[in-house]
C-alpha positions as CSV (number, residue, x, y, z in Angstrom):
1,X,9.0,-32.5,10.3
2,X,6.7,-30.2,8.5
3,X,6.6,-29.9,5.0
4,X,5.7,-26.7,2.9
5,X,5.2,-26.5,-0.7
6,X,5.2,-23.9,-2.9
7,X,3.2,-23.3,-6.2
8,X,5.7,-20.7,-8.5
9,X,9.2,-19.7,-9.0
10,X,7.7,-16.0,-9.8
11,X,8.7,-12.7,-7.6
12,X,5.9,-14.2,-5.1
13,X,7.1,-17.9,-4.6
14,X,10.9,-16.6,-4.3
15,X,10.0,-14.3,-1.7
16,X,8.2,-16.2,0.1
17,X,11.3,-19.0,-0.1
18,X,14.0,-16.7,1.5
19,X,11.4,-15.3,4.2
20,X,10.7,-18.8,5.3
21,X,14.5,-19.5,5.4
22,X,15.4,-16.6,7.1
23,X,12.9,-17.4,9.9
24,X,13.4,-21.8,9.9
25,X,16.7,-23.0,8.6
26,X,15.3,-26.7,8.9
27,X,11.2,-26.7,7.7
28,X,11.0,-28.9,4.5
29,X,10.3,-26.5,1.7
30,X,9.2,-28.0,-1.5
31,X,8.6,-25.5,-4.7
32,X,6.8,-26.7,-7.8
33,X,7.5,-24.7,-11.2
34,X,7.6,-26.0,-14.6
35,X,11.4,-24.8,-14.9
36,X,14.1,-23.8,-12.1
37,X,14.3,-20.6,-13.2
38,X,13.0,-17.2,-12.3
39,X,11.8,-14.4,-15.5
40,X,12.5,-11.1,-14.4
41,X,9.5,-9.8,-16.4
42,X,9.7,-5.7,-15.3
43,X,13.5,-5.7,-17.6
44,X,11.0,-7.4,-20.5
45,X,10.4,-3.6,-21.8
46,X,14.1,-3.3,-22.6
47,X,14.2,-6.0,-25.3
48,X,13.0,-4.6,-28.4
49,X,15.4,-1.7,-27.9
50,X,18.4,-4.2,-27.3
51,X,18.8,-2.1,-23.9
52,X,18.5,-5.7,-21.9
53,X,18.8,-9.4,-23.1
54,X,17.6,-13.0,-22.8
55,X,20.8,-13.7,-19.7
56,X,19.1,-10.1,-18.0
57,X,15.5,-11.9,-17.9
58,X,15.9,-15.3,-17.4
59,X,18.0,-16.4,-14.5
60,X,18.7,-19.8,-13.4
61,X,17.7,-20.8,-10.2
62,X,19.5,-24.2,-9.2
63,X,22.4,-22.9,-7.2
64,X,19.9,-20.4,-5.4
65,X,17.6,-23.8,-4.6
66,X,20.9,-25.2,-2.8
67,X,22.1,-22.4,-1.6
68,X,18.1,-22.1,0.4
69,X,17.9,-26.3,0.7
70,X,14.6,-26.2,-1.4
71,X,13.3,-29.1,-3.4
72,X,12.7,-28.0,-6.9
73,X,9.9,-30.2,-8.8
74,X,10.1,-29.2,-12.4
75,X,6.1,-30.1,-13.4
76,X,3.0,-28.4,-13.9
77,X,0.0,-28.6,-11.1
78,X,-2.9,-29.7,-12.3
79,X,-5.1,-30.0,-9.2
80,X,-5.1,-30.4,-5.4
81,X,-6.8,-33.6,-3.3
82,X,-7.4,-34.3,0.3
83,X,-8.5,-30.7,1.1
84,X,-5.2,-29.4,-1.0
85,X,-2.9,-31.2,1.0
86,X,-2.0,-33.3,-2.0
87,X,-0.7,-31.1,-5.2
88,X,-1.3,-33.2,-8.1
89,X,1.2,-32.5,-10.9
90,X,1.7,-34.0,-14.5
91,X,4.4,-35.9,-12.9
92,X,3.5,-36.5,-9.5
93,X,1.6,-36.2,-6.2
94,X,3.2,-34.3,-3.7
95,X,2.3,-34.2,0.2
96,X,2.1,-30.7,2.4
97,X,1.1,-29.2,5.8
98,X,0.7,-26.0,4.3
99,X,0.4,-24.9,1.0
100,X,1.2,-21.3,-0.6
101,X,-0.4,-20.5,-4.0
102,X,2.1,-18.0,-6.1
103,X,1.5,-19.4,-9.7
104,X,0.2,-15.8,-11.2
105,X,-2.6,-15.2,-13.6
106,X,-4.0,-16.1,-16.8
107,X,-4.4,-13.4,-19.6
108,X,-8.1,-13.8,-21.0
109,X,-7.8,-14.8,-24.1
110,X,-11.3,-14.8,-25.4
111,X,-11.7,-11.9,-27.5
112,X,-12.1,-13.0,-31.8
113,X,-9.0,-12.4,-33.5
114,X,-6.8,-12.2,-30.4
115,X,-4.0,-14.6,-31.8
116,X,-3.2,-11.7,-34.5
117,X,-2.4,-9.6,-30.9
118,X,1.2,-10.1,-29.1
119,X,0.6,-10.1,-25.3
120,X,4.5,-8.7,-23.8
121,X,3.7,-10.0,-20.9
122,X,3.4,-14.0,-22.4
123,X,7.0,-13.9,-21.8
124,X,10.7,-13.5,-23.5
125,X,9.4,-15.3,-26.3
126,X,6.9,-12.5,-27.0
127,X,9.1,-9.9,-26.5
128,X,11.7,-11.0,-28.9
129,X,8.5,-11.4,-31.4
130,X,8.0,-7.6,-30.7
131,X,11.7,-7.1,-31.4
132,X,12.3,-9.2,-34.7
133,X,8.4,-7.3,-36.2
134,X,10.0,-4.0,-35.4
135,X,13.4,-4.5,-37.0
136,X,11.6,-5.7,-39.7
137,X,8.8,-2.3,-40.5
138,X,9.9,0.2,-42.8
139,X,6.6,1.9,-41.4
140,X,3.0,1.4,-40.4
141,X,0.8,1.7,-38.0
142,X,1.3,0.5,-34.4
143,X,-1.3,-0.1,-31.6
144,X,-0.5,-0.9,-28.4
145,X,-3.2,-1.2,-25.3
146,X,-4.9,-3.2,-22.3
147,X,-8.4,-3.8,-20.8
148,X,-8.9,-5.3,-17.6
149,X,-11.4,-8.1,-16.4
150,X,-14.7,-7.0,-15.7
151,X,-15.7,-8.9,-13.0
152,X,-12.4,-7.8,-11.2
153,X,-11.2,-4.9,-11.9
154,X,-7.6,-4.8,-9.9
155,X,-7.0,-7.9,-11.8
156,X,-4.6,-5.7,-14.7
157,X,-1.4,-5.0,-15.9
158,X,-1.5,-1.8,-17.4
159,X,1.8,-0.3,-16.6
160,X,3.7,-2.3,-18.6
161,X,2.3,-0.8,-21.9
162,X,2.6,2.3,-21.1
163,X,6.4,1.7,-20.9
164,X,6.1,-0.4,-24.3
165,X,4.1,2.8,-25.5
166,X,7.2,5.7,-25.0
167,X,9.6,3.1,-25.4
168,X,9.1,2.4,-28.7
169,X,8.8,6.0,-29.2
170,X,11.8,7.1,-27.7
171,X,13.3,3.7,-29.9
172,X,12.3,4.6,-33.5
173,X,13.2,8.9,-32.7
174,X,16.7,7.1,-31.8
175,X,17.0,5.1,-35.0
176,X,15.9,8.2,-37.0
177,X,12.6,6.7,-38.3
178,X,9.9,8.1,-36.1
179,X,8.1,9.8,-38.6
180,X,7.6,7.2,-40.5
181,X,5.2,5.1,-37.6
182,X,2.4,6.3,-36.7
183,X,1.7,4.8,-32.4
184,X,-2.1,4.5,-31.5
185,X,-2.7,3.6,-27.5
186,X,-5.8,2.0,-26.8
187,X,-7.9,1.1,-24.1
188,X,-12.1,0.2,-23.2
189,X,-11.8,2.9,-20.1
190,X,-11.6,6.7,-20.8
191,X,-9.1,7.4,-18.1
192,X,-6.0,4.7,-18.4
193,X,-4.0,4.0,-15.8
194,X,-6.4,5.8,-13.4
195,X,-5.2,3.0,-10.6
196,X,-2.1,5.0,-10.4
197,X,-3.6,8.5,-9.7
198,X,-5.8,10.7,-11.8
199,X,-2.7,12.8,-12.1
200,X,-0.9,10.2,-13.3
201,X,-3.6,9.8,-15.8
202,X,-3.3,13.4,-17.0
203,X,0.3,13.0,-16.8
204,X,0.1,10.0,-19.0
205,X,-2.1,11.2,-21.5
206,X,0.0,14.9,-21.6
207,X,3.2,12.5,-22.3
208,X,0.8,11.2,-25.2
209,X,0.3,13.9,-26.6
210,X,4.1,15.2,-26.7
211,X,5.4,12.5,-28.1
212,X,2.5,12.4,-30.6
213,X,0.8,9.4,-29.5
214,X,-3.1,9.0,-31.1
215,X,-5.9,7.2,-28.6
216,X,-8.2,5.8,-29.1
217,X,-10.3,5.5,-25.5
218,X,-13.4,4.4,-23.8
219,X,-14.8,2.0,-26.6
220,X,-15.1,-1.5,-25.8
221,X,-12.9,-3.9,-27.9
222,X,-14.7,-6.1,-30.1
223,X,-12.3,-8.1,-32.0
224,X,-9.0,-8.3,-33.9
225,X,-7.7,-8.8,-37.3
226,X,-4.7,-9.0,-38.9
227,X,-4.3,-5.7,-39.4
228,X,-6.9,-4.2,-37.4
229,X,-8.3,-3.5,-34.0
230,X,-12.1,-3.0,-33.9
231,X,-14.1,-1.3,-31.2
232,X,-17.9,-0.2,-30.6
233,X,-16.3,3.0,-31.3
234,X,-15.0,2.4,-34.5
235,X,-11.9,0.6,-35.8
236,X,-8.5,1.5,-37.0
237,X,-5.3,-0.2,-39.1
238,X,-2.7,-1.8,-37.1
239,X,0.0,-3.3,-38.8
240,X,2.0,-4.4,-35.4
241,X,-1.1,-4.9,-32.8
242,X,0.1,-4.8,-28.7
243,X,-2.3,-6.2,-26.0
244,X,-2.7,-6.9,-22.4
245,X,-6.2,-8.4,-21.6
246,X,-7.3,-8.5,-17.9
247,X,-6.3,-11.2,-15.9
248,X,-7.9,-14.2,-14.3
249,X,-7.0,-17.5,-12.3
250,X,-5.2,-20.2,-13.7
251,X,-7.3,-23.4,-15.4
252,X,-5.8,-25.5,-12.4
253,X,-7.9,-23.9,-9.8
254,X,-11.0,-25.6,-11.2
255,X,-9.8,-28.9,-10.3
256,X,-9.6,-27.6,-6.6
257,X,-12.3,-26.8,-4.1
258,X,-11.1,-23.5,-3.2
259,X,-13.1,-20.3,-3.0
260,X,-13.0,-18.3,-5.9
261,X,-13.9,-14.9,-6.6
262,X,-16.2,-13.6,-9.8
263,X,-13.7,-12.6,-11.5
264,X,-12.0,-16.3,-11.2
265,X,-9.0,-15.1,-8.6
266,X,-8.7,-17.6,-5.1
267,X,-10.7,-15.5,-2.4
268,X,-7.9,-14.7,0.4
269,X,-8.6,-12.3,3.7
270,X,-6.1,-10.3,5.0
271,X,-3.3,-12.6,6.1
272,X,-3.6,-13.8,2.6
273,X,-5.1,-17.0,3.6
274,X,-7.2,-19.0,1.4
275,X,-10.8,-18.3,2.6
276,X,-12.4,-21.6,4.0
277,X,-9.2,-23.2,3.8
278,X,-6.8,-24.6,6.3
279,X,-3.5,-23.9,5.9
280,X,-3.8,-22.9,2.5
281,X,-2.5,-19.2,1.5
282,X,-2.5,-17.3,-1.6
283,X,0.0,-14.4,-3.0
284,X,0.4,-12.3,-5.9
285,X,-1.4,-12.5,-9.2
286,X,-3.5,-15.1,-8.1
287,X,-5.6,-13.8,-5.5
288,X,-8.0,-11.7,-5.0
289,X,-7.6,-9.7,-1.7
290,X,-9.5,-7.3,0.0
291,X,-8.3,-3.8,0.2
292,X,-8.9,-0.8,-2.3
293,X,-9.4,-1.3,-5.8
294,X,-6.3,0.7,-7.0
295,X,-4.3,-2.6,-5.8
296,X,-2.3,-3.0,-7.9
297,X,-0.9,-6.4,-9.8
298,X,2.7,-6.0,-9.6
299,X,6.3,-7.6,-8.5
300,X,6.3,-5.1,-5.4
301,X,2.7,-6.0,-4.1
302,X,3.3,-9.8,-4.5
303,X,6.6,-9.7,-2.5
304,X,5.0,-7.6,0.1
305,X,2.3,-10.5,0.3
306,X,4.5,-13.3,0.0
307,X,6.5,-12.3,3.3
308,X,3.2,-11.7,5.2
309,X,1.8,-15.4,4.1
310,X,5.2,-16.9,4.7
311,X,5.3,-15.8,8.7
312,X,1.5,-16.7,8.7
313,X,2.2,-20.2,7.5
314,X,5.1,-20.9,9.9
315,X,2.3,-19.5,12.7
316,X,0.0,-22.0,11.8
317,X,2.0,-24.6,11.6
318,X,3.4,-24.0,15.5
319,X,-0.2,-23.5,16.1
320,X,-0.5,-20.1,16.5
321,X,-3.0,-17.3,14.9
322,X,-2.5,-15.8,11.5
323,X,-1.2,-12.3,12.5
324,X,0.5,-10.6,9.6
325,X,-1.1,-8.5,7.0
326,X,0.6,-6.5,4.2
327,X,0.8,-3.3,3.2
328,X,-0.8,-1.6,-0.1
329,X,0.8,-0.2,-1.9
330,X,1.5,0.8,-5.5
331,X,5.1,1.5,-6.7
332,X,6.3,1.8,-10.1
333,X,8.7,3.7,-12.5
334,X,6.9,4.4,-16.0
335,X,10.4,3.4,-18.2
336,X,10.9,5.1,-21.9
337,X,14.3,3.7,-22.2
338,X,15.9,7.0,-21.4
339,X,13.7,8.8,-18.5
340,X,11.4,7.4,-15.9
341,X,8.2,8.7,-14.4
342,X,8.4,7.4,-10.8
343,X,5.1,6.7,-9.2
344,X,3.6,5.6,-6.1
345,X,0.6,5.3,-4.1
346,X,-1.0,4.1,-0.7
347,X,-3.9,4.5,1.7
348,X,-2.4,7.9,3.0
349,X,-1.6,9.3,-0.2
350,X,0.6,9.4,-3.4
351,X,3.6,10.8,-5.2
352,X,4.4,11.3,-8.7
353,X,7.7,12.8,-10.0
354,X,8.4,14.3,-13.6
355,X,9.9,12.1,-16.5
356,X,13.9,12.4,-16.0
357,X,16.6,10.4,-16.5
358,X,18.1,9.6,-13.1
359,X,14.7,7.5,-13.1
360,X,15.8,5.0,-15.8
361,X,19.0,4.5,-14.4
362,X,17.7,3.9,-10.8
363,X,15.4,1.1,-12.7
364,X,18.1,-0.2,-14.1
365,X,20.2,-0.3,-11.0
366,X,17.5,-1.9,-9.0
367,X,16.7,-5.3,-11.2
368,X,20.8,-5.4,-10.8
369,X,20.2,-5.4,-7.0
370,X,17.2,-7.1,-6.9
371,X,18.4,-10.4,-9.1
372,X,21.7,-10.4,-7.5
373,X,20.4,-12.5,-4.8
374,X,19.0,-15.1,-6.9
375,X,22.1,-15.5,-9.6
């Protein structure tokens, strides 16, 4: 029988589970994650405000393995051997036929002083961080901002820090103590979030603006101190600093012979395969794919490339051609804990709806829907 294995318990290595399930009851599935459990990261934004909690983020993921007949290895890949059809882990090797790559990114974490920076994205952990420093401020100064990696642009994750943005705004006008904080966005390009739309940027920066948000745009970040961000265009106090660098591939993939791209992603073609590889597919935050360069890193792309590689890899193994591609497509509600700006975007076009409340509870309802097939 043929084995598959599967590198992440993400939105991408999940997917990809119940697509090949619904299409082979009986192929071996193997997936490899350090824990058996799945971080809902999109609800991550609601934490600080005590709108969601740890049991809304983190769900278990054992009876769903039963439920599916999955083999869960709880270890952490260190390489591949014999042309990646042996995953080396720190407790094991493990055999495949066919391999599927959904172990995300890697923040780049290079820039001086970038330990004095919480990165939301890190995790629950980081969040609760965010929370506790928050509870804590009787004022200050508060920056919060991204960049992207250079050598491959696509390869952010701005959105969330928009929603960290208005959400803490919309938190401390709540608590009665918004005039005491002073909110600074930041960001190396002049026009953020331009992926989405450039009229979601004006949007964005109109929302600013309202809610009396500084920026602080198109300088390059230099560094970070304590209490400080500093840019070539100047530098400013920060008492509680926010930061999502750009992304890259994880340190595993240089212990592998597989194609890379320049900014450090695996290099995949349309079907999401691998390039040069055999029987080797990438999804999600770890490839780099070709399409335009508003593709966006996000839950909804990854799923939508996890189902395409998942009927590609059951091709190939019953020796037929890769066939199915995925579509593009950008699709996101901006959350500021009481209103959502719904956005979305593909090759024909794109839609952007006004900030309003029915958008917040819709986000809320669909994380409900979404995780209720994995609880």
């Amino acid at each position: 029988m043929n084995k598959i294995t599967i590198i992440g318990s993400g939105f991408a290595g999940l997917t990809a589970v119940r697509t090949l399930r619904k299409n082979d009851k009986h192929i071996q599935i193997t997936l490899i994650s350090p824990k058996a459990e799945f971080v809902y990261m999109p609800s991550l934004i609601w934490i600080p405000s005590g709108i969601a909690n740890n049991k809304d983020i983190v769900i278990p993921l054992n009876r769903f393995f039963k439920r599916m007949n999955i083999c869960h290895i709880s270890g952490k890949v260190i390489g591949l051997e014999n042309r990646a059809r042996t995953v080396i882990t720190s407790i094991g090797e493990y055999e495949n036929d066919a391999l599927i790559i959904a172990s995300g990114g890697r923040f780049i974490k290079k820039l001086p002083g970038i330990e004095h920076a919480i990165t939301p994205c890190d995790g629950l952990s980081a969040v609760e961080q965010i929370r506790d420093r928050i509870q804590v401020m009787d004022s200050g100064n508060i920056a919060i901002g991204f960049a992207t990696n250079p050598n491959e642009l696509s390869a952010t994750r701005g959105g969330p820090m928009f929603e960290f943005l208005f959400g803490l705004d919309t938190q401390l006008r709540q608590e009665g103590r918004r005039d005491k904080f002073n909110l600074i966005f930041f960001s190396p390009t002049k026009k953020p979030g331009v992926r989405l739309g450039e009229k979601a940027v004006i949007n964005l920066l109109s929302e600013m603006r309202k809610r009396n948000i500084n920026t602080h745009l198109g300088h390059k970040i230099k560094s970070f101190e304590i209490n400080k961000v500093i840019t070539e265009g100047g530098e400013f106090i920060a008492d509680l600093i926010l930061f999502m660098p750009g992304m890259t591939g994880n340190h595993w993939f240089d212990n592998t012979e597989l194609e890379r791209s320049k900014g450090g992603l695996l290099k995949a073609d349309k079907f999401c395969q691998v390039k040069g590889a055999e029987n080797i597919f990438v999804v999600g935050d770890s490839g780099s794919f070709p399409g335009p360069d508003w593709m966006p890193k996000q839950a909804h792309m990854a799923d939508l490339q996890a189902i395409a590689a998942a009927k590609n890899v059951l091709d190939v193994l019953n020796d037929k051609p890769t066939s199915h591609t995925f579509k593009v497509e950008l699709m996101c509600i901006i959350d500021s804990n009481n209103k959502g700006i719904y956005i979305s975007r593909t090759l024909k076009g794109g839609l952007m709806l006004p900030s309003c409340r029915l958008m917040h509870y819709a986000k809320q309802i669909f994380s409900w829907r979404y995780l209720r097939q994995y609880r």
